[in-house]
Backbone as numpy.savetxt, mean C-alpha at the origin, in Angstrom:
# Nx Ny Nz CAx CAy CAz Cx Cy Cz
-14.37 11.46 0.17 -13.66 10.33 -0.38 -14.43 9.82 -1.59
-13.64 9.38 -2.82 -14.61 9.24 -3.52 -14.74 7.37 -4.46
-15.91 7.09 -4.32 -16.10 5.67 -4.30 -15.55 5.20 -5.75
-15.38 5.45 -6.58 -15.44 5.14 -7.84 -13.86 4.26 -7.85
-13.57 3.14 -7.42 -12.37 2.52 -7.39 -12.03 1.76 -8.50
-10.55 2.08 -9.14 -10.44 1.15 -10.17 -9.20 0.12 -9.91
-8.55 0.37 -9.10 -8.17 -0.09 -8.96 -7.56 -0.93 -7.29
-7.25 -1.77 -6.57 -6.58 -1.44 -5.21 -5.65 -2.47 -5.06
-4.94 -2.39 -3.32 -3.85 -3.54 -3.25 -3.68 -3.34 -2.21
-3.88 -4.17 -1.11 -3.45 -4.49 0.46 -2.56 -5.18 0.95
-2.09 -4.72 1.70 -1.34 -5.45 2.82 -1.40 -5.55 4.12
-1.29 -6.40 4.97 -1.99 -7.40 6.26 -0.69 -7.57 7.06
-0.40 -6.61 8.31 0.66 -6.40 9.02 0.36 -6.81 10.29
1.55 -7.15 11.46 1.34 -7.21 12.55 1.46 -5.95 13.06
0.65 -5.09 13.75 1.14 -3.95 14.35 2.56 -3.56 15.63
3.52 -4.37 14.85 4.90 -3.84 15.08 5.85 -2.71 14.38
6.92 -2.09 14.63 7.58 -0.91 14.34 8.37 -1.79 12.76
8.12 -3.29 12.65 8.48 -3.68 11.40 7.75 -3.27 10.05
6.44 -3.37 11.13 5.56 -2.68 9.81 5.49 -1.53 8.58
6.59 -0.59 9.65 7.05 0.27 8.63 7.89 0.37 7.39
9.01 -1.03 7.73 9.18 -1.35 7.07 8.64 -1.79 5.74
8.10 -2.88 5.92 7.15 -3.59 5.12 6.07 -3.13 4.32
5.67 -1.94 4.87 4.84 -0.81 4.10 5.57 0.18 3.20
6.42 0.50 3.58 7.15 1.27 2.38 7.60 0.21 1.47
7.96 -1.45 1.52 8.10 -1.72 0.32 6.99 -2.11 -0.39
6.10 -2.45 0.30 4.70 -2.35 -0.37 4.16 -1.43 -1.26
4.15 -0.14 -0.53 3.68 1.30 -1.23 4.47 1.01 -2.51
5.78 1.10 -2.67 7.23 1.41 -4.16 6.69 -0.18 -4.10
6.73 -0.55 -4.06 6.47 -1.99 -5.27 4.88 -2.02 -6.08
3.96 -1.35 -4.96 2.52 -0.83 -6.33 2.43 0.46 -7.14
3.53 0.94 -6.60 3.33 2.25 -7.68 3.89 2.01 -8.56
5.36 1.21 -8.54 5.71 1.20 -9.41 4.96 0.03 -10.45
4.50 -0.83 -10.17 3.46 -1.70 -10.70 2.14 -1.04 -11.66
1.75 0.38 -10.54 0.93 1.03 -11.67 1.92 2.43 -12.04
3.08 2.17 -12.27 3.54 3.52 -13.01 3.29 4.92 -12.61
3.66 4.96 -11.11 3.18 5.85 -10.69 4.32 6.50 -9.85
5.76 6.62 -10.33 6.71 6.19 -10.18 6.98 7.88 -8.98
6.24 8.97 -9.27 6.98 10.40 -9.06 5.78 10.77 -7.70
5.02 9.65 -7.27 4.18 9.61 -6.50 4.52 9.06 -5.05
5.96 7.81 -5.62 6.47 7.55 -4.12 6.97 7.80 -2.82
7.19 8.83 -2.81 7.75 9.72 -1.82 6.68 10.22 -0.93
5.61 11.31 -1.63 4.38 11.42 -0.68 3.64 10.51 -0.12
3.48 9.23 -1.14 2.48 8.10 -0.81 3.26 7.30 0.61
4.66 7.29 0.30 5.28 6.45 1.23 5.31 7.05 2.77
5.52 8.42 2.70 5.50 9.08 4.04 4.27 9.47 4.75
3.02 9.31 3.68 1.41 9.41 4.13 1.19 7.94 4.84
1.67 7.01 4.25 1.23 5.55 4.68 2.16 5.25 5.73
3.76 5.32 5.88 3.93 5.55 7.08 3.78 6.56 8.20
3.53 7.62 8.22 2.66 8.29 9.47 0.93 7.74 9.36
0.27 7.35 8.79 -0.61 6.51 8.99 -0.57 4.92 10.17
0.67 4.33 9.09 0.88 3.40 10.03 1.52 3.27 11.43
2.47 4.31 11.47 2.68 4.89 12.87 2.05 5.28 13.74
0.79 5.61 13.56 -0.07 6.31 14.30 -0.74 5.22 15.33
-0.91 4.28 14.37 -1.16 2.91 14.95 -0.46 1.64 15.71
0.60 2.22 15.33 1.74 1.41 16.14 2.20 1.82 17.16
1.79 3.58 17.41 2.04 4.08 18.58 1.09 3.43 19.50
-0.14 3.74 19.33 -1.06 2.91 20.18 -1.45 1.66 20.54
-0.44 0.52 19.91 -0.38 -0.69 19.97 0.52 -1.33 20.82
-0.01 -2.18 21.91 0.45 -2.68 23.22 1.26 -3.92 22.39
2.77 -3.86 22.42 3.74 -4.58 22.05 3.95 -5.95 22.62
2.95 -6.11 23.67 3.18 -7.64 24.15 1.80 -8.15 23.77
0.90 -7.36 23.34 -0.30 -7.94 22.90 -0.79 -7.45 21.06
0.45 -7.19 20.22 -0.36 -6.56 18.77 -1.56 -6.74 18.19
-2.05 -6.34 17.59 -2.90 -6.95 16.74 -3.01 -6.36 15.42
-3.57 -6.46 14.34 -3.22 -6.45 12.77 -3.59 -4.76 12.45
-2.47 -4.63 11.75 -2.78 -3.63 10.65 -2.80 -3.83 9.34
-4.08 -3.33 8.34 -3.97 -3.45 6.89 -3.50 -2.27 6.23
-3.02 -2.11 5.58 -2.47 -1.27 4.44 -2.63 -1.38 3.04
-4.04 -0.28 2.98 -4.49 -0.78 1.46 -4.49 0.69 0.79
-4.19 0.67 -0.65 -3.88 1.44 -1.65 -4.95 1.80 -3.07
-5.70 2.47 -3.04 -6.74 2.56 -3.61 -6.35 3.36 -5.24
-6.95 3.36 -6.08 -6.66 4.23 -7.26 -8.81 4.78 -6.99
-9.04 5.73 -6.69 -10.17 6.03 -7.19 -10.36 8.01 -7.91
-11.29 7.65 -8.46 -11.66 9.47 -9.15 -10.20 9.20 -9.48
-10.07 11.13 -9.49 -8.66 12.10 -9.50 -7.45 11.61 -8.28
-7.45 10.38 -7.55 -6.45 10.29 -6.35 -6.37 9.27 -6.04
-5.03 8.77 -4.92 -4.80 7.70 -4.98 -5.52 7.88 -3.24
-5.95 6.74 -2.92 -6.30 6.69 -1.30 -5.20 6.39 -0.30
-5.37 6.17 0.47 -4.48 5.00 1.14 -4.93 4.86 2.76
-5.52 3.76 3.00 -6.32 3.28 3.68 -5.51 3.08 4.89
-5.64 3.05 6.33 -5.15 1.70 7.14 -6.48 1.55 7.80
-6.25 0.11 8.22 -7.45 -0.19 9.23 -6.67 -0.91 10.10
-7.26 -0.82 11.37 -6.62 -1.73 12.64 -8.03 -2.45 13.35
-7.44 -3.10 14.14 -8.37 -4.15 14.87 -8.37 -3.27 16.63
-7.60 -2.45 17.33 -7.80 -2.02 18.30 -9.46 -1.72 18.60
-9.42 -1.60 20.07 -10.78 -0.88 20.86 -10.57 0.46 20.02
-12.12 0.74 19.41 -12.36 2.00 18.63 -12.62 2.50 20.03
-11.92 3.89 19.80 -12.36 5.28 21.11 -13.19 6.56 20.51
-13.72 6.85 20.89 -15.00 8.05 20.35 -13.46 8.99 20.11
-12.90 9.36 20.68 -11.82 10.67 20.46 -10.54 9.99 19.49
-10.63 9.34 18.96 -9.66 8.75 17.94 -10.00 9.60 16.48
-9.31 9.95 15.64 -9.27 11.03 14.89 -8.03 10.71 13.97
-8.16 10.95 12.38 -7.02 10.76 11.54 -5.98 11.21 11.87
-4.85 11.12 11.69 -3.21 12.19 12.08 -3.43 13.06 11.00
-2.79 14.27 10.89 -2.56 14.54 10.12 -1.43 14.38 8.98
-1.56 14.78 7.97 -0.56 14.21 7.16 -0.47 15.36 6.33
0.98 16.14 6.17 1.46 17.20 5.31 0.03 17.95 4.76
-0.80 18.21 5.47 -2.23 18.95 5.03 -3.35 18.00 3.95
-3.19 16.98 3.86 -3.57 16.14 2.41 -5.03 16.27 3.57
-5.91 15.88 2.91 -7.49 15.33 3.08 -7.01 13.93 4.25
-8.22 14.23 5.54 -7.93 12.67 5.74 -9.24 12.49 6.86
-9.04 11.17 7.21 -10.56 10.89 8.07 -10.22 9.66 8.52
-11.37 9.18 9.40 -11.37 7.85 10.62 -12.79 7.79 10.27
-13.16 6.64 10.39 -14.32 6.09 10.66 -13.93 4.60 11.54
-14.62 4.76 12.48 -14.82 3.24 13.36 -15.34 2.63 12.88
-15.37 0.96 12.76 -15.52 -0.06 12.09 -16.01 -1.02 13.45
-18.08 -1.18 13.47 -18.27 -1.94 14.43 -17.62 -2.11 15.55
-17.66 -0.98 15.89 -16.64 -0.88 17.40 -15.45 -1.34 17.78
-15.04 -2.18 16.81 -13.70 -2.87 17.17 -12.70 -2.12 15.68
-11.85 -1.28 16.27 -11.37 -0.94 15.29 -11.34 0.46 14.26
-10.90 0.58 13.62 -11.09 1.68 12.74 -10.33 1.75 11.57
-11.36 2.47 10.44 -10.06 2.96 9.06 -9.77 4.55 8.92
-8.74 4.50 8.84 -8.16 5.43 8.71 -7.50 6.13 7.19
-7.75 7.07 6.34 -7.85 7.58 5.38 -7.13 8.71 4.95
-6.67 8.46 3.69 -5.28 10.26 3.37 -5.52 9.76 2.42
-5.94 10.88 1.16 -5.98 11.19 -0.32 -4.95 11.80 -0.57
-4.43 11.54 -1.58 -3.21 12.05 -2.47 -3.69 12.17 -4.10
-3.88 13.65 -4.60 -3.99 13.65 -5.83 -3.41 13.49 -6.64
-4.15 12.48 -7.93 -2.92 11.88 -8.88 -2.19 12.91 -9.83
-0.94 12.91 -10.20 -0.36 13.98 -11.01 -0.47 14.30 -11.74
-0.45 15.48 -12.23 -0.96 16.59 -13.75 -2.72 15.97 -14.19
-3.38 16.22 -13.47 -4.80 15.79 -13.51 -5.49 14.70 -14.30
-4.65 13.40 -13.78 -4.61 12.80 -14.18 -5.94 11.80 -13.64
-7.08 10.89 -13.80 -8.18 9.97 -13.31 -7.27 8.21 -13.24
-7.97 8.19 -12.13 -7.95 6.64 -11.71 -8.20 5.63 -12.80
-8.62 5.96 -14.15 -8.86 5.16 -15.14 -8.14 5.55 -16.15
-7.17 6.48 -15.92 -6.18 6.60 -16.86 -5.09 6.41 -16.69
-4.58 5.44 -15.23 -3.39 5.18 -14.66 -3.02 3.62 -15.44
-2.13 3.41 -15.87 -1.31 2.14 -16.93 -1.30 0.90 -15.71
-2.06 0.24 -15.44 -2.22 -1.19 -14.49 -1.29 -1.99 -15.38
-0.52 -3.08 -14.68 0.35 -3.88 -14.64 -0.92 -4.72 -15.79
-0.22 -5.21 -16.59 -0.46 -6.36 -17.34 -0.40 -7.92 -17.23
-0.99 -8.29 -16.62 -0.71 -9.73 -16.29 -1.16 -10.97 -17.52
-0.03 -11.95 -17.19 -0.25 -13.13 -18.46 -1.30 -14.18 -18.24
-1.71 -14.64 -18.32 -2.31 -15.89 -18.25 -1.69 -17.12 -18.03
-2.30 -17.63 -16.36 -1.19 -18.50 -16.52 -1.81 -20.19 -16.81
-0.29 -20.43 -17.51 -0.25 -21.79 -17.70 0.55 -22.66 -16.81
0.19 -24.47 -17.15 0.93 -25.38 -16.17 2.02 -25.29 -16.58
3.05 -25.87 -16.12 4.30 -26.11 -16.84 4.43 -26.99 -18.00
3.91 -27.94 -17.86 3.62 -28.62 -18.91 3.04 -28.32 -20.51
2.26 -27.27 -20.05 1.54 -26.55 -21.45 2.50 -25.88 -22.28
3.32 -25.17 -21.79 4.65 -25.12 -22.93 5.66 -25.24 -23.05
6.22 -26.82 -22.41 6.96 -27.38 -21.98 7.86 -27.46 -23.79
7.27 -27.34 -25.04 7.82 -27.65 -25.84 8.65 -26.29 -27.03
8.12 -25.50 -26.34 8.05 -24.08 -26.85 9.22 -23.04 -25.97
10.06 -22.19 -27.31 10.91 -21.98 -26.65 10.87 -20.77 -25.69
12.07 -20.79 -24.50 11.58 -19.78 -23.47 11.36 -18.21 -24.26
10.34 -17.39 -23.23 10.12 -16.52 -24.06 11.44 -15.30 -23.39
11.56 -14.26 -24.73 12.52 -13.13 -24.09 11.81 -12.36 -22.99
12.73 -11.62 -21.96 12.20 -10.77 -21.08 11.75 -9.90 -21.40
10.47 -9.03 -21.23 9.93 -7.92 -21.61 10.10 -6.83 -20.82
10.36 -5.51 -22.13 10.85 -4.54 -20.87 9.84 -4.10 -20.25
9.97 -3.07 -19.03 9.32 -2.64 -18.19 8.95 -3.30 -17.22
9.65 -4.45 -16.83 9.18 -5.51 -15.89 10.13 -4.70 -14.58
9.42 -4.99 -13.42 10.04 -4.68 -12.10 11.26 -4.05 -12.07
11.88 -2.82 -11.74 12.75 -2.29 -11.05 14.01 -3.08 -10.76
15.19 -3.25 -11.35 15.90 -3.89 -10.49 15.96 -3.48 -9.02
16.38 -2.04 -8.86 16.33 -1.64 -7.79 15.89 -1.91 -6.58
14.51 -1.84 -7.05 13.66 -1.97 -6.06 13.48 -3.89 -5.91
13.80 -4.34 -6.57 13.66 -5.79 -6.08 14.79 -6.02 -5.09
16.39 -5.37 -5.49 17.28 -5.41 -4.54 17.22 -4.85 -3.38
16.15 -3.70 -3.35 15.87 -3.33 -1.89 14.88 -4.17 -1.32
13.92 -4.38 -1.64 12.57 -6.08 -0.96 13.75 -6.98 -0.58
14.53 -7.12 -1.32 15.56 -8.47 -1.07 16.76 -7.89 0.20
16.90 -6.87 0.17 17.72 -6.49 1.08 16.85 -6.08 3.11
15.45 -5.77 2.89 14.61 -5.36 3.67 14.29 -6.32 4.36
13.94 -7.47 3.25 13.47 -8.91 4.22 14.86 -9.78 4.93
16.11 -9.42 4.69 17.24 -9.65 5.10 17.34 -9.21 6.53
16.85 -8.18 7.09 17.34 -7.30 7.89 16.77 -8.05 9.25
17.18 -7.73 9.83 17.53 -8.49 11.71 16.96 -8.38 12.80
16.42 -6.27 12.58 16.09 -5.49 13.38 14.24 -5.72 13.33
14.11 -6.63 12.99 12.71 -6.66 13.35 11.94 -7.46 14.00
């Protein structure tokens, strides 16, 4: 695994079968954030059999948290989970479509769990286009100034209508 991180982004789940949900819109809402648009499909089905793995083993009248974090480091993207369960000596990564992967226990309580995905056409973690963020101001600070136009490349419609349609849903 390799340390050199430039970038990351987590998310903090209850270990329920919602979670899967909630992780696939997570995953497509940071890729597409870092432009990583032809990556969603593997990333999304690595992070849910990740997170499944953990939800299998999670006692439904007692959950406890899963994180879901997304790494940019070296040549690959990571993608982390960690849980809060009793770590077991025979606990072991799932596999995932052959990609690289690993467990390490975390102070006995717990474990992270790990799948590399290499970034496309050999591409480095420091050459991936990060979201641009503005600086923010009060409302008041340019309360006199006129609104500004929308800039392109901002969020997906799509994909905002699916977050908006996901957090709608009943079944969870």
């Amino acid at each position: 695994m390799n340390s050199q991180t430039t970038q990351v982004d987590d998310l903090r789940l209850v270990a329920l079968p919602s979670a899967l949900n909630c992780s696939d819109l997570f995953v497509r809402f940071s890729l597409t954030e870092w432009s990583l648009p032809a990556m969603r499909d593997d990333v999304t089905r690595a992070a849910r059999r990740l997170v499944q793995a953990v939800i299998d083993t999670t006692d439904p009248r007692a959950p406890g948290f899963v994180t879901l974090r997304l790494r940019l480091a070296g040549d690959c993207l990571v993608i982390e989970v960690e849980d809060d369960q009793l770590a077991r000596r025979h606990d072991r990564a799932p596999t995932v479509d052959g990609r690289q992967t690993g467990a390490v226990p975390i102070d006995g309580r717990g474990k992270l769990v790990w799948c590399e995905i290499p970034l496309p056409g050999g591409m480095s973690a420091s050459g991936v286009r990060l979201p641009r963020r503005d600086e923010r101001r009060s409302p008041l600070a340019g309360a006199d100034l006129p609104p500004e136009p929308p800039r392109p490349g901002g969020p997906d419609p799509a994909l905002v209508d699916r977050v908006l349609v996901g957090l709608k849903r009943n079944d969870w």
